[in-house]
N, C-alpha and C positions, 0 to 999 in steps of 0.2 A: 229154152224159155219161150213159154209164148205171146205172142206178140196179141195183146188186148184189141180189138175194135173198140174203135171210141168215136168222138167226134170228131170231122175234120174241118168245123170252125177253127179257123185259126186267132183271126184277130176281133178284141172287144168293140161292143158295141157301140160307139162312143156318146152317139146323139142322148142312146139309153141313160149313158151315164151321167152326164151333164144334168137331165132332165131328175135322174134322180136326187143329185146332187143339191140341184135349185129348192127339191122339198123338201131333204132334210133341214137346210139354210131357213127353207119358212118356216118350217115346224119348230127349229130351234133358236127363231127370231119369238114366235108367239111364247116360248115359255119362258123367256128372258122377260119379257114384257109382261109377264103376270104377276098379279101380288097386289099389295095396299097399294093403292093411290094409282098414281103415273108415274111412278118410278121403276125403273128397270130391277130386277131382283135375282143372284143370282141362285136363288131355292125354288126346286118343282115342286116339292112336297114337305110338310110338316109330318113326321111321327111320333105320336104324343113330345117328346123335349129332343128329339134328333130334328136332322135336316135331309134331303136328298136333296142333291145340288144340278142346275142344269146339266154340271159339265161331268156327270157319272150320266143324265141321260143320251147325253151326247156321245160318250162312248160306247154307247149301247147300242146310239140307232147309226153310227158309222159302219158297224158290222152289217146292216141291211144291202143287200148285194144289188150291184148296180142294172138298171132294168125294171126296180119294184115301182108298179103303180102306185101315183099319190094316195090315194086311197087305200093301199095296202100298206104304206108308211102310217099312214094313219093308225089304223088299226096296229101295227107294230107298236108303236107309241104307244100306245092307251095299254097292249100289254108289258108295255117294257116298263113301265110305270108301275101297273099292279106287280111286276116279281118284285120290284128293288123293295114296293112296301110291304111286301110276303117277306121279304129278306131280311129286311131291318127290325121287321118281328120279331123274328127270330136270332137274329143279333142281341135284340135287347133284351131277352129270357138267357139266354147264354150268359151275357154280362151279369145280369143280376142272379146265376147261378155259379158265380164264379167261374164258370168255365173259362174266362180266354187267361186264368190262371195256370189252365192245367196243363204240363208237361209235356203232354204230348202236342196238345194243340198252339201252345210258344213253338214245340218242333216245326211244326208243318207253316207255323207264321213266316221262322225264321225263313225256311225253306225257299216258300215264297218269296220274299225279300231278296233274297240272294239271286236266286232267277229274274224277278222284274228289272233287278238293277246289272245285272249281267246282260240283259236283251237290251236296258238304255241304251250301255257305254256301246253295244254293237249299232246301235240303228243311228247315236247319235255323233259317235266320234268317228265309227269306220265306214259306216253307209254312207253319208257326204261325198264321201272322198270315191267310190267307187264309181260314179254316175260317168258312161261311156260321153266323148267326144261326137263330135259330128264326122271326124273323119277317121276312127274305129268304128262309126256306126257304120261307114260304107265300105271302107274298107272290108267289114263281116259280109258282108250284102257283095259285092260283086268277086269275094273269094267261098262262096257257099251258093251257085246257080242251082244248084240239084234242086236247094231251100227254098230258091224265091224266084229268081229272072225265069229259069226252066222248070221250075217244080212240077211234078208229076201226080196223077194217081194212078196207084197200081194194082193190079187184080192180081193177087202171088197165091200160091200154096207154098205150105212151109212144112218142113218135120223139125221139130227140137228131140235132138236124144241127149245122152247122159253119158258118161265111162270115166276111167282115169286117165287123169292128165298126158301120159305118153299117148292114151291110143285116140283121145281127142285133135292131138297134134298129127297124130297116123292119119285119119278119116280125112281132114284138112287139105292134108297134102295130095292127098291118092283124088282130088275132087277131078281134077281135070279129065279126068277119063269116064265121072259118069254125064251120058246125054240126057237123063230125063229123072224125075223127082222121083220116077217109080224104080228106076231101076236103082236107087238111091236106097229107097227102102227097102229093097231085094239084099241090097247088101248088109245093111243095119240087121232085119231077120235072119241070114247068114253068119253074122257074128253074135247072134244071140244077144244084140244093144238093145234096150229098151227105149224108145222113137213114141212121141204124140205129132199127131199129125191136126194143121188149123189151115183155115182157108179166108180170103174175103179180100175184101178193097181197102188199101192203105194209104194214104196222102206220103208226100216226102218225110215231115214231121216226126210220123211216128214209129217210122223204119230205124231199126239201129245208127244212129248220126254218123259211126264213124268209118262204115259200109254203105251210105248213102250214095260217093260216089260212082264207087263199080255197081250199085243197084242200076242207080241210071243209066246206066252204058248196055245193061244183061239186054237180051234180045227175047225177043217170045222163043220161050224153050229153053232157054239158058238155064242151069244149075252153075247155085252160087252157095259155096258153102264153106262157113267161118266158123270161130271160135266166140263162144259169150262169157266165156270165164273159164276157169281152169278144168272143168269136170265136166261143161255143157257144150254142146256146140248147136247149127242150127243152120238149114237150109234152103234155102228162098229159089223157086223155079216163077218167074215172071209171065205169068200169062198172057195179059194184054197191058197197056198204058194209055193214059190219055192228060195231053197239057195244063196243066192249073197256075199260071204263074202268078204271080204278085210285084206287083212293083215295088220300088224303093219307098214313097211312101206309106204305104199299109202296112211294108216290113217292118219300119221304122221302130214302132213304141215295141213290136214282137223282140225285135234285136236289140235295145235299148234294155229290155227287162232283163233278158239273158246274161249279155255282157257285165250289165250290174251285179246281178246275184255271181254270175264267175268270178270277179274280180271281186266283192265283199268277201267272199270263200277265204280267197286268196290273200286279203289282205290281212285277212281273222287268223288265217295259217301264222302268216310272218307276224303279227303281233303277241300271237299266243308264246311264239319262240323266241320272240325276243323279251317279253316278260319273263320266260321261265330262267331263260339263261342270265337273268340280271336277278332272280328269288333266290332263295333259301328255303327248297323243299324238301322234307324229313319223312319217310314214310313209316309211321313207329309200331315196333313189336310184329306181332302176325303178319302184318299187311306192310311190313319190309319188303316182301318177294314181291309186290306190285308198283313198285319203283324202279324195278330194268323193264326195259321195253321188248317185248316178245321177240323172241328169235325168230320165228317166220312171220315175211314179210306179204302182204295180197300181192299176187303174180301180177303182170304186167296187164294181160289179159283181162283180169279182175276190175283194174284200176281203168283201163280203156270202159269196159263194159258200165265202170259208177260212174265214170265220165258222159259218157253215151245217154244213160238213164237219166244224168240231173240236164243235159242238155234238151232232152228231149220233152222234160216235163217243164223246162221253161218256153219252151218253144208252142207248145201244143197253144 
Protein backbone atom coordinates (compact mmCIF):
# COMPACT_ATOMS: atom_id res chain seq x y z
CA UNK A 1 0.00 0.00 0.00
CA UNK A 2 1.17 3.31 -0.46
CA UNK A 3 1.61 5.55 2.04
CA UNK A 4 0.17 9.11 0.30
CA UNK A 5 2.07 12.53 1.25
CA UNK A 6 -0.28 14.79 2.54
CA UNK A 7 -0.23 17.49 4.98
CA UNK A 8 1.18 17.25 8.19
CA UNK A 9 -1.01 20.07 9.73
CA UNK A 10 -2.40 18.23 12.27
CA UNK A 11 -4.61 20.49 14.29
CA UNK A 12 -7.51 23.23 13.05
CA UNK A 13 -7.20 26.50 13.06
CA UNK A 14 -9.17 27.77 15.66
CA UNK A 15 -8.98 31.56 15.75
CA UNK A 16 -9.84 30.95 11.84
CA UNK A 17 -12.73 29.34 12.95
CA UNK A 18 -14.35 31.35 15.42
CA UNK A 19 -13.82 34.22 13.12
CA UNK A 20 -15.57 32.38 10.66
CA UNK A 21 -18.23 31.48 12.73
CA UNK A 22 -18.93 35.26 13.98
CA UNK A 23 -19.77 35.95 9.98
CA UNK A 24 -21.96 33.49 9.26
CA UNK A 25 -23.94 34.47 12.88
CA UNK A 26 -23.99 38.16 11.09
CA UNK A 27 -24.93 37.13 7.86
CA UNK A 28 -27.60 35.07 9.32
CA UNK A 29 -28.66 37.73 11.93
CA UNK A 30 -29.23 40.35 8.77
CA UNK A 31 -31.34 37.99 6.80
CA UNK A 32 -33.56 37.23 9.90
CA UNK A 33 -33.93 40.91 10.22
CA UNK A 34 -35.20 41.59 6.60
CA UNK A 35 -38.63 41.79 5.34
CA UNK A 36 -41.74 44.24 5.82
CA UNK A 37 -41.41 46.56 8.48
CA UNK A 38 -39.17 45.84 11.77
CA UNK A 39 -40.15 42.70 12.33
CA UNK A 40 -37.98 39.71 12.26
CA UNK A 41 -38.89 37.38 9.33
CA UNK A 42 -38.12 33.93 8.96
CA UNK A 43 -38.13 34.11 4.70
CA UNK A 44 -34.98 35.03 2.54
CA UNK A 45 -36.64 34.88 -0.59
CA UNK A 46 -40.12 34.90 -2.16
CA UNK A 47 -40.57 32.60 -5.48
CA UNK A 48 -43.55 33.63 -7.28
CA UNK A 49 -46.22 31.67 -4.29
CA UNK A 50 -43.07 29.45 -2.54
CA UNK A 51 -40.94 30.63 0.27
CA UNK A 52 -37.02 30.05 0.81
CA UNK A 53 -36.61 30.18 4.45
CA UNK A 54 -33.59 31.53 6.34
CA UNK A 55 -32.94 28.25 8.01
CA UNK A 56 -32.53 26.15 4.39
CA UNK A 57 -29.93 29.38 3.87
CA UNK A 58 -28.38 28.43 6.91
CA UNK A 59 -27.72 25.16 6.19
CA UNK A 60 -26.16 26.02 3.16
CA UNK A 61 -23.72 28.61 4.47
CA UNK A 62 -22.84 26.09 7.58
CA UNK A 63 -21.15 24.01 4.90
CA UNK A 64 -18.57 27.14 4.12
CA UNK A 65 -15.26 25.71 5.61
CA UNK A 66 -13.86 27.28 8.55
CA UNK A 67 -11.03 29.90 7.64
CA UNK A 68 -13.41 31.65 4.76
CA UNK A 69 -12.83 35.50 4.57
CA UNK A 70 -16.05 37.58 5.48
CA UNK A 71 -16.03 38.70 2.11
CA UNK A 72 -15.86 35.37 0.67
CA UNK A 73 -18.95 34.42 2.98
CA UNK A 74 -20.44 37.15 1.36
CA UNK A 75 -20.08 36.35 -1.81
CA UNK A 76 -21.09 32.56 -0.86
CA UNK A 77 -24.45 33.96 0.30
CA UNK A 78 -25.36 36.03 -2.60
CA UNK A 79 -24.66 32.67 -4.53
CA UNK A 80 -26.18 30.26 -2.11
CA UNK A 81 -29.28 32.31 -2.58
CA UNK A 82 -29.26 32.47 -6.44
CA UNK A 83 -29.04 28.15 -6.57
CA UNK A 84 -31.92 27.68 -3.95
CA UNK A 85 -33.92 30.30 -6.43
CA UNK A 86 -32.44 28.28 -9.65
CA UNK A 87 -33.76 25.31 -7.54
CA UNK A 88 -37.20 26.22 -6.57
CA UNK A 89 -37.67 26.99 -10.40
CA UNK A 90 -37.33 24.16 -11.10
CA UNK A 91 -39.07 22.50 -8.42
CA UNK A 92 -42.09 24.39 -9.50
CA UNK A 93 -42.13 23.20 -13.45
CA UNK A 94 -41.58 19.75 -11.99
CA UNK A 95 -44.73 20.14 -9.80
CA UNK A 96 -46.72 21.62 -12.25
CA UNK A 97 -45.59 18.80 -14.58
CA UNK A 98 -46.71 16.30 -12.27
CA UNK A 99 -43.46 15.04 -11.99
CA UNK A 100 -43.05 14.59 -8.08
CA UNK A 101 -46.06 11.90 -9.15
CA UNK A 102 -43.89 9.93 -10.92
CA UNK A 103 -42.67 6.59 -9.76
CA UNK A 104 -39.54 6.77 -9.95
CA UNK A 105 -39.12 10.02 -8.48
CA UNK A 106 -41.50 8.95 -5.07
CA UNK A 107 -38.51 6.03 -5.29
CA UNK A 108 -35.70 8.20 -4.93
CA UNK A 109 -37.90 10.63 -2.48
CA UNK A 110 -38.65 7.70 -0.33
CA UNK A 111 -34.94 6.74 -0.63
CA UNK A 112 -34.09 9.89 0.71
CA UNK A 113 -36.15 9.80 3.62
CA UNK A 114 -35.09 6.71 4.78
CA UNK A 115 -31.26 7.90 4.82
CA UNK A 116 -31.91 11.50 6.33
CA UNK A 117 -33.77 9.85 9.09
CA UNK A 118 -31.36 6.97 9.51
CA UNK A 119 -28.32 9.65 9.80
CA UNK A 120 -30.91 11.53 12.64
CA UNK A 121 -31.39 8.65 15.04
CA UNK A 122 -27.25 8.14 14.53
CA UNK A 123 -26.06 11.87 15.17
CA UNK A 124 -28.93 12.44 17.58
CA UNK A 125 -29.56 9.41 19.93
CA UNK A 126 -25.99 7.51 19.47
CA UNK A 127 -23.56 10.63 18.94
CA UNK A 128 -24.44 12.27 22.40
CA UNK A 129 -23.50 9.48 24.09
CA UNK A 130 -20.21 8.81 22.38
CA UNK A 131 -18.38 12.26 23.38
CA UNK A 132 -14.93 11.06 25.15
CA UNK A 133 -14.28 12.06 28.98
CA UNK A 134 -11.51 14.11 30.12
CA UNK A 135 -9.80 11.36 31.53
CA UNK A 136 -9.93 8.94 28.22
CA UNK A 137 -8.88 11.88 26.63
CA UNK A 138 -5.59 11.55 28.62
CA UNK A 139 -5.44 8.62 29.12
CA UNK A 140 -5.14 8.25 24.86
CA UNK A 141 -2.62 11.07 25.19
CA UNK A 142 -0.07 9.63 27.51
CA UNK A 143 -0.69 5.69 26.21
CA UNK A 144 0.02 6.96 22.41
CA UNK A 145 3.80 9.28 22.94
CA UNK A 146 4.97 8.06 19.43
CA UNK A 147 1.31 10.46 18.51
CA UNK A 148 1.98 13.46 20.73
CA UNK A 149 4.52 13.86 23.80
CA UNK A 150 7.36 12.25 21.33
CA UNK A 151 6.02 12.43 17.86
CA UNK A 152 8.33 12.39 15.06
CA UNK A 153 8.91 13.22 11.47
CA UNK A 154 10.41 10.71 9.50
CA UNK A 155 12.28 10.60 6.19
CA UNK A 156 11.42 6.58 5.24
CA UNK A 157 11.64 4.76 2.00
CA UNK A 158 9.22 2.16 1.76
CA UNK A 159 8.42 -0.87 -0.84
CA UNK A 160 4.81 -2.13 -0.86
CA UNK A 161 4.47 -5.67 -2.67
CA UNK A 162 1.66 -8.10 -3.14
CA UNK A 163 1.55 -12.29 -3.03
CA UNK A 164 -0.64 -14.76 -1.28
CA UNK A 165 -1.44 -14.71 2.11
CA UNK A 166 1.22 -17.81 3.15
CA UNK A 167 4.06 -16.13 1.48
CA UNK A 168 3.10 -12.54 2.85
CA UNK A 169 3.31 -14.12 6.32
CA UNK A 170 6.86 -16.09 4.73
CA UNK A 171 8.51 -12.31 3.76
CA UNK A 172 7.34 -11.17 7.36
CA UNK A 173 8.95 -13.53 9.30
CA UNK A 174 12.29 -14.13 7.24
CA UNK A 175 12.56 -9.76 7.79
CA UNK A 176 15.10 -9.95 10.60
CA UNK A 177 17.80 -11.03 8.39
CA UNK A 178 17.46 -8.37 5.82
CA UNK A 179 20.11 -4.96 6.68
CA UNK A 180 18.99 -2.60 4.16
CA UNK A 181 15.74 -1.70 1.95
CA UNK A 182 17.80 -2.68 -0.98
CA UNK A 183 18.79 -5.85 -0.27
CA UNK A 184 15.04 -6.20 0.52
CA UNK A 185 14.25 -5.58 -3.01
CA UNK A 186 16.94 -8.05 -4.25
CA UNK A 187 14.97 -10.47 -2.52
CA UNK A 188 11.34 -9.45 -3.68
CA UNK A 189 13.13 -9.52 -7.56
CA UNK A 190 14.45 -12.99 -6.63
CA UNK A 191 10.96 -14.38 -5.96
CA UNK A 192 9.64 -12.80 -8.96
CA UNK A 193 6.93 -10.37 -6.18
CA UNK A 194 5.90 -7.54 -7.79
CA UNK A 195 7.16 -4.47 -5.21
CA UNK A 196 6.41 -0.31 -5.80
CA UNK A 197 8.74 1.50 -4.24
CA UNK A 198 7.68 5.57 -2.55
CA UNK A 199 9.83 7.88 -0.69
CA UNK A 200 9.45 11.27 1.40
CA UNK A 201 8.82 12.70 4.97
CA UNK A 202 6.06 11.46 7.13
CA UNK A 203 4.82 12.95 10.47
CA UNK A 204 3.80 10.08 13.25
CA UNK A 205 0.01 10.49 12.01
CA UNK A 206 0.26 9.18 8.91
CA UNK A 207 2.27 6.12 9.42
CA UNK A 208 0.31 2.84 9.76
CA UNK A 209 -1.08 3.60 13.76
CA UNK A 210 -0.73 0.16 14.65
CA UNK A 211 3.19 0.07 13.67
CA UNK A 212 3.72 3.39 14.81
CA UNK A 213 5.41 2.12 17.93
CA UNK A 214 8.39 -0.03 16.59
CA UNK A 215 8.39 2.78 13.80
CA UNK A 216 9.77 4.88 16.63
CA UNK A 217 12.21 2.91 18.16
CA UNK A 218 13.74 1.69 14.12
CA UNK A 219 17.21 3.35 14.01
CA UNK A 220 18.66 4.99 10.75
CA UNK A 221 18.96 1.88 8.50
CA UNK A 222 16.67 -0.32 10.21
CA UNK A 223 14.38 -2.42 7.92
CA UNK A 224 10.94 -2.86 9.24
CA UNK A 225 8.60 -5.04 7.51
CA UNK A 226 4.83 -5.97 8.19
CA UNK A 227 1.73 -7.06 7.02
CA UNK A 228 -1.15 -4.43 5.58
CA UNK A 229 -3.83 -6.97 4.89
CA UNK A 230 -3.80 -10.52 3.84
CA UNK A 231 -2.27 -10.22 0.16
CA UNK A 232 -0.01 -6.90 0.76
CA UNK A 233 2.67 -6.20 2.99
CA UNK A 234 5.09 -3.21 3.11
CA UNK A 235 8.44 -2.11 4.22
CA UNK A 236 9.72 0.96 5.95
CA UNK A 237 13.74 1.54 6.19
CA UNK A 238 13.90 5.05 8.37
CA UNK A 239 16.30 7.26 7.12
CA UNK A 240 16.51 10.13 9.35
CA UNK A 241 13.94 11.71 12.16
CA UNK A 242 13.54 14.73 13.65
CA UNK A 243 11.19 15.80 16.98
CA UNK A 244 7.72 17.28 16.47
CA UNK A 245 5.83 16.86 19.67
CA UNK A 246 2.53 18.23 20.77
CA UNK A 247 1.31 18.71 23.94
CA UNK A 248 -1.69 17.64 25.68
CA UNK A 249 -3.46 20.64 24.86
CA UNK A 250 -3.33 20.88 20.92
CA UNK A 251 -3.77 16.96 21.28
CA UNK A 252 -6.94 17.55 22.97
CA UNK A 253 -10.03 18.40 20.33
CA UNK A 254 -7.36 15.90 17.74
CA UNK A 255 -8.10 13.00 20.36
CA UNK A 256 -11.51 14.02 21.37
CA UNK A 257 -12.68 13.72 17.53
CA UNK A 258 -11.12 10.22 17.24
CA UNK A 259 -12.15 8.76 20.33
CA UNK A 260 -15.77 10.00 19.51
CA UNK A 261 -16.04 8.72 16.03
CA UNK A 262 -14.47 5.17 17.61
CA UNK A 263 -16.87 4.83 20.08
CA UNK A 264 -20.04 6.13 17.76
CA UNK A 265 -18.75 3.02 15.38
CA UNK A 266 -19.05 1.15 18.22
CA UNK A 267 -21.88 1.96 19.74
CA UNK A 268 -23.82 1.82 15.96
CA UNK A 269 -22.17 -1.85 16.16
CA UNK A 270 -24.06 -2.90 19.28
CA UNK A 271 -27.16 -1.06 18.56
CA UNK A 272 -27.44 -2.36 15.09
CA UNK A 273 -27.30 -5.91 16.97
CA UNK A 274 -29.40 -5.42 19.27
CA UNK A 275 -32.20 -4.17 17.02
CA UNK A 276 -31.75 -7.09 14.72
CA UNK A 277 -31.86 -9.67 17.30
CA UNK A 278 -35.10 -8.13 18.92
CA UNK A 279 -36.72 -7.77 14.64
CA UNK A 280 -38.35 -10.09 12.66
CA UNK A 281 -36.26 -10.14 9.25
CA UNK A 282 -37.47 -12.22 6.33
CA UNK A 283 -35.34 -12.23 3.19
CA UNK A 284 -37.98 -13.27 0.55
CA UNK A 285 -37.69 -15.41 -2.70
CA UNK A 286 -34.28 -14.82 -4.79
CA UNK A 287 -32.71 -12.89 -2.21
CA UNK A 288 -33.19 -15.60 0.62
CA UNK A 289 -29.41 -16.67 0.04
CA UNK A 290 -28.59 -13.08 1.41
CA UNK A 291 -29.69 -13.67 4.83
CA UNK A 292 -26.72 -16.10 6.10
CA UNK A 293 -23.86 -14.19 6.63
CA UNK A 294 -20.68 -15.07 4.41
CA UNK A 295 -18.67 -17.90 5.30
CA UNK A 296 -15.28 -15.90 5.17
CA UNK A 297 -14.71 -13.80 7.60
CA UNK A 298 -11.78 -10.20 6.85
CA UNK A 299 -8.47 -11.83 8.28
CA UNK A 300 -7.40 -10.38 11.41
CA UNK A 301 -4.71 -8.42 9.50
CA UNK A 302 -7.40 -6.89 7.36
CA UNK A 303 -9.54 -5.76 10.34
CA UNK A 304 -5.95 -4.25 12.07
CA UNK A 305 -5.13 -2.53 8.81
CA UNK A 306 -9.37 -0.77 8.60
CA UNK A 307 -8.60 -0.01 12.08
CA UNK A 308 -5.28 1.71 11.35
CA UNK A 309 -6.91 3.54 8.21
CA UNK A 310 -10.15 5.02 10.19
CA UNK A 311 -7.50 5.91 12.92
CA UNK A 312 -5.43 7.66 10.93
CA UNK A 313 -7.94 9.73 8.97
CA UNK A 314 -9.25 10.90 12.33
CA UNK A 315 -6.18 11.80 13.44
CA UNK A 316 -4.54 13.72 10.45
Amino acid sequence: MRVALVSSRVLPRSSFAVASICAVLALSLSLVACGGGSKPTQVAVKVNKDEITVAQVNEQLARIPAGTPADQIELATRQILGGLVNQQLFVQQAVERKLDRDPQVLAALDAARQNILAQAYVQRVIAPQAQPNEQEVRKYYEENPALFSERKAYRLQELSFEAGPDKVKEISNTASAVKSLKQFADVLHEQKIPFSADSGVRTAEQLPLAMLPQIAQLKAGTVLVFSTSATRGSAIEVMASEAQPIDDKRAKPVIEQYLSNRKKEELATAELKRLKDSAKIDYVGDFSRYGKEPAAAPSAAEKAAADKDKGISALH
